[in-house]
C-alpha positions in Angstrom: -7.3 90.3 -88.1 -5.3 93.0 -86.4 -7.2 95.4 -83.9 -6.1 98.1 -81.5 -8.9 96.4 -79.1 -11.1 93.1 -78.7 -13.8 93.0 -76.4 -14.6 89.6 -74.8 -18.7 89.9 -74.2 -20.7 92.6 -74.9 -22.8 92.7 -72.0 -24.3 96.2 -70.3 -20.2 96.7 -69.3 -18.5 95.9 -72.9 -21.6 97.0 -74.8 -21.3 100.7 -72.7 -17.6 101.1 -73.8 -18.5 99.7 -77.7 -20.8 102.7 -77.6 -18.5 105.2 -76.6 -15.7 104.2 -78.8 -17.8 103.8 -81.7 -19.2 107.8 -81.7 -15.9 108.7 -80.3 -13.3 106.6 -82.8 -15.4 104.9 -85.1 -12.8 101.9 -85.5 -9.9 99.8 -83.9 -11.7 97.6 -81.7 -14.3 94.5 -82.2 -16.6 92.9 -79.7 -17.3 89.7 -79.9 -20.3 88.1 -78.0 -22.1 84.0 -78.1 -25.4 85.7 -78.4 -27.0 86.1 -81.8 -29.6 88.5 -80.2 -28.6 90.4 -76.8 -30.1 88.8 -74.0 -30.2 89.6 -70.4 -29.7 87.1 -67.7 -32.8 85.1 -69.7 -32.6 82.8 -67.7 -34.9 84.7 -64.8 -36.1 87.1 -67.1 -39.5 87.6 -65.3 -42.1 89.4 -66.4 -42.5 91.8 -63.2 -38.6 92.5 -62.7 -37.7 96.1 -62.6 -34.5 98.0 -62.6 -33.1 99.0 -59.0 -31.8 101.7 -60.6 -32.9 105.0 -62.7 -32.7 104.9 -66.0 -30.3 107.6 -66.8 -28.2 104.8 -65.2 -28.1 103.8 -69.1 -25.4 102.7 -71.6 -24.3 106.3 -71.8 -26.2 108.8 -70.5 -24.3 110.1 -67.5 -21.2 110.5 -69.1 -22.9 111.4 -72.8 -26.3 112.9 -72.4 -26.3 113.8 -75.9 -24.7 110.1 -77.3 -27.5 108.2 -79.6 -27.1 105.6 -77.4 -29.4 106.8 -74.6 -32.5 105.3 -73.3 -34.3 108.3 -74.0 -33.0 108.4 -77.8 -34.1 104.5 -77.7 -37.6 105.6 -76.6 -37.4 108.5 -79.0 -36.2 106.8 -82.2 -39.4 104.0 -81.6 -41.8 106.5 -80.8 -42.8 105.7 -77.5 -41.1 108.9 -75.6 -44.5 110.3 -74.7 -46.1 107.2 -74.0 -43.8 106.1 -71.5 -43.8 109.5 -70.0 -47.5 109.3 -69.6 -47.2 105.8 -68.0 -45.2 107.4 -64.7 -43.9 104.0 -64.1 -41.9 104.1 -60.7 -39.3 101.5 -62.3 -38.5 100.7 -65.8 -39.6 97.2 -66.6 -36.5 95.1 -67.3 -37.5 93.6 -70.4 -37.8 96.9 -71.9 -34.4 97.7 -70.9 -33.1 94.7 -72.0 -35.2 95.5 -75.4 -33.1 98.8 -75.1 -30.0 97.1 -75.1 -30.8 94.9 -77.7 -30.9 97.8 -80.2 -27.5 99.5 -78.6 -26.0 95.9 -79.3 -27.6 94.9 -82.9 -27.3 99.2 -85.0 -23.0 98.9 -83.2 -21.0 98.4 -86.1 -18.4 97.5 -83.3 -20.5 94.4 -82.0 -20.4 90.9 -83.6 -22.8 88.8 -81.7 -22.9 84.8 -82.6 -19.1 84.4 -81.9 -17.5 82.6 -79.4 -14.4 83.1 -77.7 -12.7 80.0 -76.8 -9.4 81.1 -75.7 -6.3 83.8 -75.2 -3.2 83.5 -75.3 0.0 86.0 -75.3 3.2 85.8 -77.3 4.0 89.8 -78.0 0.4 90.2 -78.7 -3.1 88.9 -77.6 -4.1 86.3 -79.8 -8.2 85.7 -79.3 -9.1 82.3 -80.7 -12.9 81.8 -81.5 -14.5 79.4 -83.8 -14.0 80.9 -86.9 -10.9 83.0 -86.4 -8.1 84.5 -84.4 -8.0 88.0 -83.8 -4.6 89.9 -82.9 -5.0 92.8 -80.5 -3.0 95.2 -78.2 -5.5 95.4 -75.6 -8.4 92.8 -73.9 -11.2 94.6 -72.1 -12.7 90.8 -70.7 -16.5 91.7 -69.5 -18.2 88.5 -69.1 -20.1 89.2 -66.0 -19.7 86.8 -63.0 -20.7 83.1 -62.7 -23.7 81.8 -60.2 -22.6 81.2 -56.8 -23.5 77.6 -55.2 -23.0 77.6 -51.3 -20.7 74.7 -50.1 -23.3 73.1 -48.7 -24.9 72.5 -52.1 -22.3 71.7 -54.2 -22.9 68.0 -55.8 -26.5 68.0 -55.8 -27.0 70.2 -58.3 -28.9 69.2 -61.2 -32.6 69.4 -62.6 -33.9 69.6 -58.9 -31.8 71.2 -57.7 -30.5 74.7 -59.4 -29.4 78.1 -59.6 -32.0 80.8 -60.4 -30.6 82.5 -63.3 -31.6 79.1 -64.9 -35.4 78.9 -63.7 -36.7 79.5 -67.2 -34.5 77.8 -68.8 -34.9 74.6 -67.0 -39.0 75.0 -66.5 -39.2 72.5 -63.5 -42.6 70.7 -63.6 -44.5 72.5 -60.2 -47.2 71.0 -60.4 -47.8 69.6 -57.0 -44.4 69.7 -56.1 -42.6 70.7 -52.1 -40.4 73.9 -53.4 -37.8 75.5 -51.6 -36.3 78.7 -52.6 -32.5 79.9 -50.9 -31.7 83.3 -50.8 -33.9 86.5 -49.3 -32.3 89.3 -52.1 -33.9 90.7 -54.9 -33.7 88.0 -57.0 -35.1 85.2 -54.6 -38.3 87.4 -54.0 -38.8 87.6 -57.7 -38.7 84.0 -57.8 -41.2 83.7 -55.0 -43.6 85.9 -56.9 -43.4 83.9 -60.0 -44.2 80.9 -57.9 -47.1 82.9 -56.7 -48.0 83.8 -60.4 -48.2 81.1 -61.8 -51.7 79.5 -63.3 -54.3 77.6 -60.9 -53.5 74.2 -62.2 -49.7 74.1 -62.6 -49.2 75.5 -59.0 -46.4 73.8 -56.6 -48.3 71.7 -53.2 -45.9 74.3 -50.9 -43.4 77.1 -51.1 -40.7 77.3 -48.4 -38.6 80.6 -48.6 -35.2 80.6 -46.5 -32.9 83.4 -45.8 -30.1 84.4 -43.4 -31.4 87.5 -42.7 -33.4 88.6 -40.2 -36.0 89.6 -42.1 -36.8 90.2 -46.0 -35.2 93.9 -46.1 -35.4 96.9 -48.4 -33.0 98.5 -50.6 -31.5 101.0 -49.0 -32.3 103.5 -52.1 -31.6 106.7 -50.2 -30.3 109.6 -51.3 -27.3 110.1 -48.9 -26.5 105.6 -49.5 -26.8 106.7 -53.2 -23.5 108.9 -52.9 -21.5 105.6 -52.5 -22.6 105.1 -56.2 -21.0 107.8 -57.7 -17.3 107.6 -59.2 -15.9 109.8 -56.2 -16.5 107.7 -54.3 -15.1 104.5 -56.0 -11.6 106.3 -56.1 -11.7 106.5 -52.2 -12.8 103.4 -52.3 -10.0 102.1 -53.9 -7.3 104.0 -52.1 -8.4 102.1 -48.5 -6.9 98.9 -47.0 -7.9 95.4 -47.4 -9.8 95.2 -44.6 -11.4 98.6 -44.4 -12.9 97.7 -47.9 -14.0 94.5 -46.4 -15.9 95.9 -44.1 -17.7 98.7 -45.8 -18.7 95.9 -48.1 -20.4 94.1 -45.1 -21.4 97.4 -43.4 -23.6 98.3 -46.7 -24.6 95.3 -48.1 -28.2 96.9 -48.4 -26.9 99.4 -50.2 -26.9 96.7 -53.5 -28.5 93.8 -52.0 -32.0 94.5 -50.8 -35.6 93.7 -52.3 -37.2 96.7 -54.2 -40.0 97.9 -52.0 -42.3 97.2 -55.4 -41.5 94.2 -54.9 -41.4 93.4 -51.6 -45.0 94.9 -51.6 -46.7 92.8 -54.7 -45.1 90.0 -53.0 -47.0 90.6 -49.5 -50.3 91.7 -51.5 -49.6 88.1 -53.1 -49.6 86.5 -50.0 -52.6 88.7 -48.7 -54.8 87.2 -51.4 -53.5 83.4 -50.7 -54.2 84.1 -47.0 -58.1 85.5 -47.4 -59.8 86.0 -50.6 -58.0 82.6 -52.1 -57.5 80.5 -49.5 -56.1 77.0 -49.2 -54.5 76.8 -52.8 -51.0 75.8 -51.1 -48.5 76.3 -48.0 -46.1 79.0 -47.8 -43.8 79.0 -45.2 -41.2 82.0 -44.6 -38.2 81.5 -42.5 -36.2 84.1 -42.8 -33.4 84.2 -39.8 -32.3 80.6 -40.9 -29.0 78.8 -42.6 -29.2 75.8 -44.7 -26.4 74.2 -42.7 -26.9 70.6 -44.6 -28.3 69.5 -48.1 -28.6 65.5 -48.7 -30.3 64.1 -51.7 -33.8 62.4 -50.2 -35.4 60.1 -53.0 -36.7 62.2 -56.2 -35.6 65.4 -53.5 -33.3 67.2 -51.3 -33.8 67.4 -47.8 -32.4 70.6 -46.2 -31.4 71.1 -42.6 -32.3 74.9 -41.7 -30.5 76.5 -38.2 -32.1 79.1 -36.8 -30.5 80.1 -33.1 -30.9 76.7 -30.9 -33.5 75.5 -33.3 -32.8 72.7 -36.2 -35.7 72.5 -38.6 -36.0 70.0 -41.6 -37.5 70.4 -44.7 -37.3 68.3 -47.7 -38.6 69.8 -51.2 -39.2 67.9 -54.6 -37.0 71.5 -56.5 -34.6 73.7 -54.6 -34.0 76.7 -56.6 -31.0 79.2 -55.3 -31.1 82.6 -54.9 -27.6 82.5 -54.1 -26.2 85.7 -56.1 -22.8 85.8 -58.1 -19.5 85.4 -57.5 -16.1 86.4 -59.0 -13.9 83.9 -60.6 -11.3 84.3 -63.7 -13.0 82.5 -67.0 -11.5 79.7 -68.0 -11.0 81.1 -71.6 -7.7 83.4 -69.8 -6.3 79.9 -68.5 -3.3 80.0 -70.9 -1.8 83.2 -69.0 -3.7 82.8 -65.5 -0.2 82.1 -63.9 0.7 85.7 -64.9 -2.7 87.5 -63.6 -2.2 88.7 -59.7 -5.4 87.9 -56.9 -6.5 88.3 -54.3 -10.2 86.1 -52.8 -11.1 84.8 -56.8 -10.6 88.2 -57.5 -8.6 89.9 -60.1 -6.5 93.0 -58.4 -6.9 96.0 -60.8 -5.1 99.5 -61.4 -7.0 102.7 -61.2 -7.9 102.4 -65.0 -9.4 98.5 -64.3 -6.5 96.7 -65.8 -5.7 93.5 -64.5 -2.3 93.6 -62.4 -0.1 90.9 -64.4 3.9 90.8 -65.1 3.6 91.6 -68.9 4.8 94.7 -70.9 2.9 97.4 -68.9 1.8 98.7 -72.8 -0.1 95.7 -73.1 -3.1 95.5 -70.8 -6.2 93.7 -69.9 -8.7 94.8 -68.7 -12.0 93.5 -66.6 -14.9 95.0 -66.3 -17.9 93.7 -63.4 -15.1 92.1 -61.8 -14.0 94.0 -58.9 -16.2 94.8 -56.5 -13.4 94.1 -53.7 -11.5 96.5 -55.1 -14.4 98.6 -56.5 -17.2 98.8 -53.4 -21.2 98.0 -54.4 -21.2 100.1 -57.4 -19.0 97.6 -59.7 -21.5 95.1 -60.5 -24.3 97.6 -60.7 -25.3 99.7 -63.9 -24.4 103.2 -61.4 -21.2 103.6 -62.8 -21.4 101.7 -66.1 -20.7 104.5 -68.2 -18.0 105.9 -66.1 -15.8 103.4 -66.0 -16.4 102.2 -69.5 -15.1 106.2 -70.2 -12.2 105.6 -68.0 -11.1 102.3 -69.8 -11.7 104.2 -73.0 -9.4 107.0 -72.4 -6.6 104.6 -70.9 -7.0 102.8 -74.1 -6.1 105.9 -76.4 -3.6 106.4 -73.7 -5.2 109.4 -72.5 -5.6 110.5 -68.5 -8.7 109.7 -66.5 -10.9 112.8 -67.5 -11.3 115.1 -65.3 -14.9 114.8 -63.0 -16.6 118.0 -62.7 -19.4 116.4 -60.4 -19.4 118.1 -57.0 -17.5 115.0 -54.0 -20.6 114.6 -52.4 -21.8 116.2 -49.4 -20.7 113.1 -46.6 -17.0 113.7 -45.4 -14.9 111.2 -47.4 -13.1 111.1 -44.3 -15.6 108.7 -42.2 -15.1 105.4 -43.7 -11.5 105.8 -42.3 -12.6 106.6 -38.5 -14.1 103.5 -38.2 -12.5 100.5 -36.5 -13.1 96.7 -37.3 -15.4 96.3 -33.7 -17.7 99.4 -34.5 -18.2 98.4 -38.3 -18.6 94.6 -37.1 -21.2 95.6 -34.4 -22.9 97.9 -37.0 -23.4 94.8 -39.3 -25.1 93.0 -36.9 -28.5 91.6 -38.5 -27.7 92.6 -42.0 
């Protein structure tokens, strides 16, 4: 088959630009995705999780309020629009978004879930090779997502002790009675910590141990005047500054992307609360935040961490070690064949300003990456803020069009401060973060 485009995933990114092309075109372009049925991150789909985000922060909606695509239209077209306006949730639940998603990716003619793409190659053309078929197309648009990042420290130990979080519920460690150790004080290890916390009487783990770097377990920074670096303004400046001025905004605001949910953080203490005083004694929990995992050896059935805090060296040895580690950029192994011709820069792909992939092919042959960049792209790349934006910008470069124009006012911060700062101030600034 012949196509003007093939998607490789259709994840949030791929399944934002399916949308748009599908109302806008109709036709020309396939996405092709393993999952029968969208799922997102099932692996620690919990119950509790909430967006960070609003969500007009949809597949569509800021750049197509009126597209069918929309949350709202979702909510509308499965009559629960009044309900869930009644309910005055502070967050939208995640498995409803995800439930959203689901019936963006299943009624897009565009979509073909249940395929797998094994490889791509270039001779003149893309040639995508799945299972079943090989697909000829013009242009890539490659948005996989990013792969779980395991510290250093941890790499070779992993196994069915010893794992990343996005594969908690798919690995259901026995608990009962076990030492557990979760790694990471973000969003996602305090959602695992409340699971732990949630989960029945009799299956419950002997103790919890929650490690972080950080000083303490920190908020979101969800402010209005933080929430301008979300907006597609400001990833063009973004892009525009050196190396190492990127770098450090990226350390400067890490809070920005990478803090708890204050929802969160508070069912989590109101959890501890009750474990403390009403329900005493069920099991230890131990915080230490402030601490590095600065060794991991294997100890019997276990893993016995060495935790740095300061002058202080603490050991603890857990039965499971789950980590909260994040994600990580690296190119998929299905772009091996031409990964040679692909520039980087840190496990990065460098892009253009439409988010094609710098390479030494025909410059009328492109691919493109989306949830790749966020060295090149600030906070907002992996985050559903400007989803819909940069889907619309990879869209028009596709039909060879220019970036459309943005009639959104800059933003009331002086795009001007970012560039004042030297690397001393910025690194004393980040101190504790």
């Amino acid at each position: 088959m012949e196509l003007s485009c093939v998607g490789v995933g259709a994840a949030p990114s791929n399944l934002s630009l399916a949308c748009q092309i599908h109302e806008q075109i109709g036709h020309g372009a396939l996405f092709l995705d393993r999952q029968v049925d969208f799922r997102w991150h099932p692996g620690s789909a919990f119950d509790s999780s909430e967006l960070q985000v609003s969500h007009f922060k949809d597949l569509v909606t800021l750049v197509d309020p009126r597209s069918a695509y929309t949350f709202i239209n979702y909510l509308h077209e499965n009559g629960r629009l009044y309900h869930f306006l009644n309910a005055q949730f502070d967050a939208v639940l995640r498995a409803e978004f995800e439930q959203y998603l689901n019936w963006a990716f299943r009624r897009n003619p565009l979509v073909r879930g249940g395929e797998t793409v094994r490889e791509i190659r270039y001779d003149g053309e893309f040639r995508v090779r799945t299972d079943d078929a090989v697909l000829t197309a013009r242009d890539l648009v490659v948005g996989i997502g990013k792969q779980a990042r395991i510290p250093s420290q941890f790499q070779g130990w992993t196994g069915p002790n010893l794992f990343h979080s996005s594969d908690l519920l798919h690995i259901h460690p026995e608990l009962r009675q076990k030492h557990v150790c979760v790694v990471g004080g973000g969003q996602s290890g305090a959602e695992v910590l409340l699971h732990l916390l949630s989960v029945p009487r009799e299956q419950r783990p002997a103790s919890i141990t929650w490690v972080s770097q950080r000083e303490n377990y920190l908020p979101i920074d969800n402010s209005p005047f933080t929430n301008e670096l979300f907006m597609p303004c400001f990833s063009d400046r973004f892009a525009a500054k050196s190396e190492s001025k990127r770098k450090l905004f990226l350390r400067r605001f890490v809070l920005a992307s990478d803090g708890i949910s204050e929802s969160t953080l508070r069912a989590l203490y109101q959890a501890l609360y009750r474990h403390e005083f009403p329900e005493p004694d069920l099991y230890q929990i131990a915080l230490r935040p402030g601490c590095n995992v600065s060794h991991c050896i294997n100890a019997g059935a276990g893993h016995r961490l060495t935790l740095q805090r300061a002058g202080d060296v603490e050991e603890v040895t857990a039965d499971i070690v789950l980590l909260a580690t994040g994600y990580e950029s690296a190119v998929p192994d299905l772009l091996e064949p031409i990964v040679d011709r692909l520039e980087q820069t840190d496990n990065e792909l460098v892009i253009d300003e439409d988010f094609s992939v710098c390479w030494d092919g025909p410059r009328d042959r492109r691919i493109f990456v989306q949830n790749a960049s966020p060295g090149h792209r600030a906070l907002a790349d992996p985050n559903l803020s400007l989803l819909a934006w940069r889907a619309r910008r990879i869209r028009g470069s596709l039909l060879r069009r220019a970036p459309c124009a943005n009639p959104q006012h800059p933003g009331f911060i002086s795009h001007t401060v970012l560039e004042s700062w030297s690397d001393t101030v910025g690194e004393e600034r980040s101190r504790g973060i």
